[in-house]
N, C-alpha and C positions, 0 to 999 in steps of 0.2 A: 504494500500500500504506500504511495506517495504523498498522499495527503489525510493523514487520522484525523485532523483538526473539523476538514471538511466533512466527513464521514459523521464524525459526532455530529456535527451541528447540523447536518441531513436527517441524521436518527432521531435526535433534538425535537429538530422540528416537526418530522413526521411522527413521533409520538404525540406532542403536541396537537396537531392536526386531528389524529384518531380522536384523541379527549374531545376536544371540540363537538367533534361530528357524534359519540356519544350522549355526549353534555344537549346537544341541541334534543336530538332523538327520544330522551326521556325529559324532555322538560316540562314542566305541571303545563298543559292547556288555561288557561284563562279567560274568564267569559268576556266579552267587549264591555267598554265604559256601558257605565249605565245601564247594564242589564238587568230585567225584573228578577224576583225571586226565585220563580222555577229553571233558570236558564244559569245561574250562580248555582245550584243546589246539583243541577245537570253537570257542569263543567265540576264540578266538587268530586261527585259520586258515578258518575254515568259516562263519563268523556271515555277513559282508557281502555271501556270495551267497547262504545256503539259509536266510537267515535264525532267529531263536531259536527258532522252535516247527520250523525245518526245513521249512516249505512256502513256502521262497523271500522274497526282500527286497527291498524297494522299491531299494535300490541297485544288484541285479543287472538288474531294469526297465528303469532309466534306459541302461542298455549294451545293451538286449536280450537280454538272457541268461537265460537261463531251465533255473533248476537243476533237478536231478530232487527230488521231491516224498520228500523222507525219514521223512515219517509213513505214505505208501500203503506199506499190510504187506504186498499181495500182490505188489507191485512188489517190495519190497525182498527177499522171499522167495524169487523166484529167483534170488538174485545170493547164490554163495556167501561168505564172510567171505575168503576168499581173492583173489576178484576183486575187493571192495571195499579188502582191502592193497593189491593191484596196482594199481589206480584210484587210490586216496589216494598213493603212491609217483611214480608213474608220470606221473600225469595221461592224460587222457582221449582224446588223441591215440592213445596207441599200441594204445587198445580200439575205435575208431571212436565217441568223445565227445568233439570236441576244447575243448570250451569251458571245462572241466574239466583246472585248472593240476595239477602234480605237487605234491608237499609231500616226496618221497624225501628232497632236499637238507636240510631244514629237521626232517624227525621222526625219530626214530630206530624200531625196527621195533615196541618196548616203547608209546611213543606213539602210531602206527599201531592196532596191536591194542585202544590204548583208546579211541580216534578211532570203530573198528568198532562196538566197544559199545557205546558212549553213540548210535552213531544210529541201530544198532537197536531202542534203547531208545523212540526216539522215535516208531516204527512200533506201540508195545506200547498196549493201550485206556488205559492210567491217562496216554500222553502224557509219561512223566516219564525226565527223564537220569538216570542216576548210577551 
C-alpha cells in the first residue's frame, strides 16, 4: 500500500456514510406541523408498520409483516368504527389478526376514536389525514 493515510480516511468516511444512511432509515417519522390528534397518535403508534401514506412500511417487510392496506376504501368499509376501536384496543389476536399488537394499555378511548378517523381518512380520494 502507498498510501494508508488515504485508505483510513476512505474507510473513515465510508463508515461514516453507512451510519448516516442507517441513522436516516430508522429515524422516528413525525407527523407534519399542526397535525390533529389522530394523525400525532398514528405517527406515534401506527407509522412503523402501515406506514405514512398507510399502504404499509419497508420496516414491517423486513419482519414479514404485512399490515392491512389503510387506503383500500372498500376494504376499510366493511369494518365498522367499532371493530377498528376493538382492533386498535385489543390487538388482532382476539379478532383472528394476530400480527396486529393492542394499543388499549397505551390510548385512552378519546385517542382511539381519533386513531379511527384519521385512517379512514386515508381510504378518502384526496388521501389526506386530519
Amino acid at each position: 500500500m502507498r498510501h494508508p493515510g488515504v485508505v483510513l480516511i476512505a474507510f473513515v468516511l465510508a463508515i461514516g456514510l453507512i451510519a448516516l444512511l442507517v441513522a436516516k432509515a430508522v429515524e422516528e417519522a413525525r407527523p407534519p406541523p399542526g397535525a390533529a390528534l389522530g394523525e400525532r397518535v398514528y405517527y406515534r403508534y401506527c407509522v412503523d408498520c402501515h406506514g405514512r401514506d398507510g399502504r404499509g412500511s419497508w420496516r414491517a417487510a423486513l419482519f414479514l409483516i404485512r399490515p392491512g392496506d389503510l387506503t383500500d376504501a372498500a376494504r376499510l368499509g366493511q369494518d365498522s368504527d367499532a371493530y377498528l376501536r376493538e382492533l386498535i384496543k385489543q390487538g388482532g389476536a382476539p379478532l383472528g389478526m394476530p400480527g396486529m399488537p393492542g394499543f388499549g394499555m397505551h390510548l385512552d378511548d378519546r385517542q382511539i376514536a381519533a386513531v379511527v378517523e384519521y385512517v379512514r381518512s386515508l381510504s378518502r380520494p384526496d388521501g389526506r389525514g386530519g
